[in-house]
C-alpha positions in Angstrom: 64.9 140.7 162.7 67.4 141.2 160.4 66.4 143.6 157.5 68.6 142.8 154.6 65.5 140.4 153.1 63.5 143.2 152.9 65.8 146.6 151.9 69.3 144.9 151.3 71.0 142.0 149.6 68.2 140.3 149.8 67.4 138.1 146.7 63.7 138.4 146.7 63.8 141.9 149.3 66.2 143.8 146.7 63.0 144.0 143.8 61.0 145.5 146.8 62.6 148.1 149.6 65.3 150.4 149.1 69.3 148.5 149.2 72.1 147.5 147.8 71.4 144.3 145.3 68.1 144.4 144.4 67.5 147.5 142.0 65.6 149.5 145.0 68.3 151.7 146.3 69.1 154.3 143.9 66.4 153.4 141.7 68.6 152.7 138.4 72.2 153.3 140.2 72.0 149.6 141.5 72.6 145.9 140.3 70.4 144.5 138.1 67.2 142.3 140.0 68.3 139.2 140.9 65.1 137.5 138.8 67.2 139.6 135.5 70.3 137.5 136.3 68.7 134.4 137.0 68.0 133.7 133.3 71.5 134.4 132.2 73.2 132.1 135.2 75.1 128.8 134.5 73.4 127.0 137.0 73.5 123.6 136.1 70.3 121.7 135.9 68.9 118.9 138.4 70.1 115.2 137.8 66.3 114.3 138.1 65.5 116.8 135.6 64.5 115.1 132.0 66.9 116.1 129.1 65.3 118.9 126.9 64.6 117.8 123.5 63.4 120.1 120.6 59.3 119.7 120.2 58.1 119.3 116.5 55.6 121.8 115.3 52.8 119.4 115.6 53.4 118.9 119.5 52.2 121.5 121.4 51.8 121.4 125.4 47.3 120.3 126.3 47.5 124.3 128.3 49.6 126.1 125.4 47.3 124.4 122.6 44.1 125.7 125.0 45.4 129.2 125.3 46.7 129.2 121.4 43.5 128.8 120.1 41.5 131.5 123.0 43.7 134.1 122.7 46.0 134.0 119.8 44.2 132.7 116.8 45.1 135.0 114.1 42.6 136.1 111.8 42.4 134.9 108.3 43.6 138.9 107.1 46.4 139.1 109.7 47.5 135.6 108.0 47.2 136.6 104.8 44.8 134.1 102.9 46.1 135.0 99.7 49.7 133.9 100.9 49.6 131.0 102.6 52.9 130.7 104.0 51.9 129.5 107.8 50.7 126.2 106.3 52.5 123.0 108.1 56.1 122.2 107.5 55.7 118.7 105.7 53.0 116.5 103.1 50.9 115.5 105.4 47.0 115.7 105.7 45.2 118.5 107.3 44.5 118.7 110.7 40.7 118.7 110.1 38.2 118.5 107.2 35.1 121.2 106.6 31.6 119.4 106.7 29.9 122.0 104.1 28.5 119.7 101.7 27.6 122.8 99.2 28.9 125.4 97.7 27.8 127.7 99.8 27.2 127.2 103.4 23.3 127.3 104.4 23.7 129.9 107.0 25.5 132.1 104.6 22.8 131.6 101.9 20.2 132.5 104.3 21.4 135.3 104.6 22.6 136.6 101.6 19.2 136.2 100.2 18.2 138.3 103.4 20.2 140.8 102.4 19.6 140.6 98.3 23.2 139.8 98.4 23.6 137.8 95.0 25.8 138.1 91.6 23.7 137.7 89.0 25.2 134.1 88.5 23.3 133.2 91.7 20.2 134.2 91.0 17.2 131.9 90.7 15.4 132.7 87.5 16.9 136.1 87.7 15.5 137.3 91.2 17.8 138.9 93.2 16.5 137.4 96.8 16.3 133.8 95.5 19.3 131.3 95.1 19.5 127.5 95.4 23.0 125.2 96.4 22.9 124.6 93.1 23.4 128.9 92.1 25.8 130.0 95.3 29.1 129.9 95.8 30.9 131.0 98.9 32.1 134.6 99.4 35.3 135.6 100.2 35.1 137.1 103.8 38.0 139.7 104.6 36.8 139.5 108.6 36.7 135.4 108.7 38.7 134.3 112.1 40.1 131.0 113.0 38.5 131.4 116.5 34.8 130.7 115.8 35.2 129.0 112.3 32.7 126.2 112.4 33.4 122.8 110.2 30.0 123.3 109.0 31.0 126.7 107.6 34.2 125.0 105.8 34.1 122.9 102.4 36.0 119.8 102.4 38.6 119.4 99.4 36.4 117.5 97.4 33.6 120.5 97.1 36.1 123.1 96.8 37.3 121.4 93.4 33.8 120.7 92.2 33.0 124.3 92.9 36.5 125.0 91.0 35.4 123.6 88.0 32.1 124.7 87.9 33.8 128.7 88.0 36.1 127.4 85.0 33.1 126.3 83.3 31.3 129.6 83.5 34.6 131.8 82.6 33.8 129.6 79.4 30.1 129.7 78.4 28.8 132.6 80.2 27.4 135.2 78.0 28.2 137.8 79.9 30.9 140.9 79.5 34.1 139.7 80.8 34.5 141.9 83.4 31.2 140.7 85.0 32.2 137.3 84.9 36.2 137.8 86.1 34.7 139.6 89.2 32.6 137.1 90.4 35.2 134.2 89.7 38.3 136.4 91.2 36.1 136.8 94.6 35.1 132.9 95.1 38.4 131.7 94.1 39.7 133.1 97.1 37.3 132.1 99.1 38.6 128.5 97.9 42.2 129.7 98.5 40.5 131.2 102.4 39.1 127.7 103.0 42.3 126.2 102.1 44.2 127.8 104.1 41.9 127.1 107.3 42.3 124.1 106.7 46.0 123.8 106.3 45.6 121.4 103.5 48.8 120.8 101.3 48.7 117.8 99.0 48.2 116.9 95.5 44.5 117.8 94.8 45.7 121.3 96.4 48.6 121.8 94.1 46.3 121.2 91.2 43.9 123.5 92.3 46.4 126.3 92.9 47.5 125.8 89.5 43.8 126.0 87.7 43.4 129.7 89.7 46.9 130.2 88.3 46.1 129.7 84.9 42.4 132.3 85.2 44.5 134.6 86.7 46.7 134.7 83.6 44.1 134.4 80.9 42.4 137.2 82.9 46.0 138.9 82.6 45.3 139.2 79.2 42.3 140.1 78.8 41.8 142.9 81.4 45.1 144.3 80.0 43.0 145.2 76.6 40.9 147.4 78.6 44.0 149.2 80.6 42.7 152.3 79.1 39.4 152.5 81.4 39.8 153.3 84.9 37.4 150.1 86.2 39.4 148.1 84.3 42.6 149.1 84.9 41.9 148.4 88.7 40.8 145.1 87.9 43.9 144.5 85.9 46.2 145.6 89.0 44.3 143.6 91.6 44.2 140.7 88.9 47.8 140.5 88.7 48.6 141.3 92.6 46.7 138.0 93.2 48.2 136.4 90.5 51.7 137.2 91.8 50.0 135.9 95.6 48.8 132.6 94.1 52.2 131.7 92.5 54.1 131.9 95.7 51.7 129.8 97.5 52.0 127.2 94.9 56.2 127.4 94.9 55.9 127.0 99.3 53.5 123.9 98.4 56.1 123.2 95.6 59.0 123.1 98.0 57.2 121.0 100.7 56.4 118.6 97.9 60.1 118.1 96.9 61.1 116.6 100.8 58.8 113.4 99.9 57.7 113.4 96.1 60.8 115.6 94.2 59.9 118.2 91.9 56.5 118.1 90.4 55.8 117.7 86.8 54.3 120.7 86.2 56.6 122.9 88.2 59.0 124.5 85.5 56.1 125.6 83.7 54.9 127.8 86.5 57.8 128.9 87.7 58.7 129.9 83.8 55.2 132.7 84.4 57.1 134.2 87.2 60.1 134.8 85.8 58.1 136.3 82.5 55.8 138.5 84.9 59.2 140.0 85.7 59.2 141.6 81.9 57.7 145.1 82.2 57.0 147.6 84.5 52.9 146.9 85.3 53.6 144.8 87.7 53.6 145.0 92.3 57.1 144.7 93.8 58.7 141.3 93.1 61.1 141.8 96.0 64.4 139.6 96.1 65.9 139.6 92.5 65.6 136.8 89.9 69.3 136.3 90.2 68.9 135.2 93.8 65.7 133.5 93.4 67.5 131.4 90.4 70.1 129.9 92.6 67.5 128.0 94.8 66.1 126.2 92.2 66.4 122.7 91.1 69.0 122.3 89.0 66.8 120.2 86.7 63.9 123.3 86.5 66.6 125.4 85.1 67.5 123.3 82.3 63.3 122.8 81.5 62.4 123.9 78.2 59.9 126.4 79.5 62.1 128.3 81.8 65.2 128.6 79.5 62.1 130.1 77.4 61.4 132.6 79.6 64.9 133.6 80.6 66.3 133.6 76.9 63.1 136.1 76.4 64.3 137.8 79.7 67.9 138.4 77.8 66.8 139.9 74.4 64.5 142.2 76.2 67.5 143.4 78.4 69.5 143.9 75.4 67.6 145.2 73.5 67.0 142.4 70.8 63.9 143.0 69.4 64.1 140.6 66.5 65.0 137.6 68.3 62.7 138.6 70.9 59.7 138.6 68.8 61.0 135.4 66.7 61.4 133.6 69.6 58.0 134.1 71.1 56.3 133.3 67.6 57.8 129.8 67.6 58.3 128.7 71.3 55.7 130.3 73.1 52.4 128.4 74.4 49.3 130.1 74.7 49.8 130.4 78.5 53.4 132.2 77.9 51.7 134.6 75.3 49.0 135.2 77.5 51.6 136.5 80.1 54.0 138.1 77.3 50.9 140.2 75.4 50.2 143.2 77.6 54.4 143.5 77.5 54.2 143.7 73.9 53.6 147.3 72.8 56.1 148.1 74.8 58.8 146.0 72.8 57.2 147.4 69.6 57.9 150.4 70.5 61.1 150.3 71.5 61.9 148.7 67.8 60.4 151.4 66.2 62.4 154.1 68.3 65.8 152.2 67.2 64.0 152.0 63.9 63.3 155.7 63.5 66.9 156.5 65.1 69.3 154.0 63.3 67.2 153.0 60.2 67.7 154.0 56.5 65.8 157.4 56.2 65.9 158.0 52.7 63.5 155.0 51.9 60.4 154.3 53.9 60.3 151.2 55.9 58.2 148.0 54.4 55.0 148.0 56.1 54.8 144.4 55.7 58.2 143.7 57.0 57.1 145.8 60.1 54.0 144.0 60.8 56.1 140.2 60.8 58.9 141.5 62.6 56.7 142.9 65.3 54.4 140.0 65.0 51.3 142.5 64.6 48.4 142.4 61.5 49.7 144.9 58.9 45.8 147.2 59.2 46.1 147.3 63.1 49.8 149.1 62.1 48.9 151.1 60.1 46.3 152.9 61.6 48.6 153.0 64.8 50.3 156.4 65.8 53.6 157.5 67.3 53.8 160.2 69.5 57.2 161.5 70.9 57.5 161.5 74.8 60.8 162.3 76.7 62.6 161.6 73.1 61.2 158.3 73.2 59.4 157.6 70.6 55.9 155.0 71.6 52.8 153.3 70.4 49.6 154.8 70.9 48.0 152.2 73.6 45.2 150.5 72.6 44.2 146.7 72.0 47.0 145.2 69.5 46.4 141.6 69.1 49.4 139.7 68.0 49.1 137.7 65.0 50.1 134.7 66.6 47.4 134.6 69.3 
């Protein structure tokens, strides 16, 4: 029997005994396996063969689709909830819709009450085991996985935006400290942004929705950054604005899939104006690519909008050190929204006026304490009983909670 298809040239034998083609005979010395060059040959393919066409995201082979969801369901952490980037490549409905007809699903109610696991916006007539659907709204679940997700556990889009607007509602009657409040709506709006996501839902109803989290996040910007000077606060303030930075580039990828079938939305210029405004300062996560890059793949007619030539005039007096037109421009142009955003930046642009101030000013007359106060757009008493202190030759305001005139 001849012994080459076993230790020799072989094309199967080489992988296995000792030889000349296969790999086997000197163990690293030899040719490449055959099964190695086989995916790199030029053999053409049969006549009978059907021609290869490109599959579409949404096709996907009955054993690949089985073994997808078994083995390789990622979980909602590993995708990210907060970023939604894997959702579907066009405007198109979802590919299924959660049953949950509550706010919060029954089984996790059950047991939250089990556990005495309720905000004190939950609780029924103030006892911490008791809530009602009426009370409960979803948590946020860091561990949730797309393998064992049940419809049941899953709110349709309907419920999430009634459970939307009943958070809104509370940010604005509740009686409680801010901070209280902002907790509870920063965790169960992204359990809304979690469900979302599961269900790969991109439409109209889920830009709007984006949009209202948008706009807590940045009245929450505000208002956190008034307590920067207390550890629990600050915290809040930084996790505030991380998802606040998270939930504006899900809302530009649902933006961008919304301009193949409907153009650019209405309301688009306006939040694409915060981001470029979150850029002023330094209190803020790593924005990655530059603005100048980012600028050149938007619409041209975004660019021209009114709110972002706003933001990127503000963007060029801060740069150059324009103080005056800076704070001019903000007390005529700016909407509450934009001065939300711009207010924590402030002090800082106050004090780099005063430093040019101190260095470059008249110093045989004392500056007008009233001029100060409307050039810096800040009440006259709150100046006055402000300090300087010097720091690196710089000189700065003492931080505290200086509320713009104009607010």
């Amino acid at each position: 029997m001849d012994k080459g298809g076993v230790g020799g040239g072989g094309g199967g034998g080489g992988g296995v005994g000792e030889g000349g083609g296969g790999g086997g005979g000197g163990r690293g010395r030899g040719k490449k396996p055959i099964f190695y060059r086989a995916r790199n040959s030029n053999t053409a393919p049969s006549p009978s063969a059907p021609a290869w066409r490109p599959r579409q995201p949404h096709q996907t082979e009955p054993c690949a689709r089985s073994q997808t969801s078994s083995h390789s369901s990622p979980s909602i952490t590993e995708q990210d909830p907060e970023n939604e980037h894997g959702h579907r490549s066009s405007f198109v409905a979802p590919a299924f819709i959660g049953t949950c007809a509550d706010m919060c699903p029954e089984k996790e109610r059950a047991q939250r009450e089990r556990l005495r696991d309720l905000s004190v916006f939950e609780r029924l007539n103030g006892n911490p085991g008791r809530t009602s659907p009426n009370l409960a709204v979803k948590k946020f679940c860091r561990t949730m996985s797309t393998i064992h997700v049940q419809a049941s556990d899953i709110r349709p889009p309907s419920v999430l935006q009634n459970t939307l607007k009943y958070l809104l509602d509370l940010l604005e009657s509740s009686s409680h400290p801010f901070d209280v409040v902002h907790d509870f709506i920063f965790d169960r709006t992204r359990s809304i942004r979690q469900d979302l996501s599961m269900q790969q839902i991109i439409n109209d109803q889920t830009i709007h929705m984006y949009e209202e989290m948008v706009k807590f996040h940045i009245v929450s910007h505000c208002k956190l950054s008034r307590y920067s000077g207390k550890s629990d606060e600050s915290s809040l303030y930084y996790l505030n604005t991380e998802q606040l930075m998270k939930c504006l580039l899900s809302l530009f990828d649902m933006y961008a899939l919304a301009h193949r079938s409907k153009g650019v939305n209405r309301n688009e210029a306006e939040f694409r104006s915060y981001y470029v405004l979150l850029h002023l300062g330094c209190k803020i996560p790593t924005m990655g690519n530059s603005l100048s890059s980012w600028f050149c793949y938007l619409p041209f007619s975004i660019l021209q909008s009114k709110e972002m030539c706003l933001a990127r005039t503000l963007l060029r007096y801060h740069r150059l050190g324009n103080y005056k037109r800076f704070f001019s421009t903000v007390t005529a142009e700016a909407s509450n929204l934009q001065l939300c955003l711009l207010e924590p930046f402030l002090n800082e642009v106050r004090a780099q006026a005063i430093a040019y101030i101190n260095c470059c000013g008249y110093k045989a007359q004392p500056y007008p304490l009233v001029h100060l106060s409307k050039l810096l757009i800040i009440q006259e008493q709150e100046l006055e009983v402000s300090k300087l202190w010097a720091s690196e030759q710089r000189y700065m305001l003492k931080m505290g909670s200086f509320k713009p005139a104009c607010i």
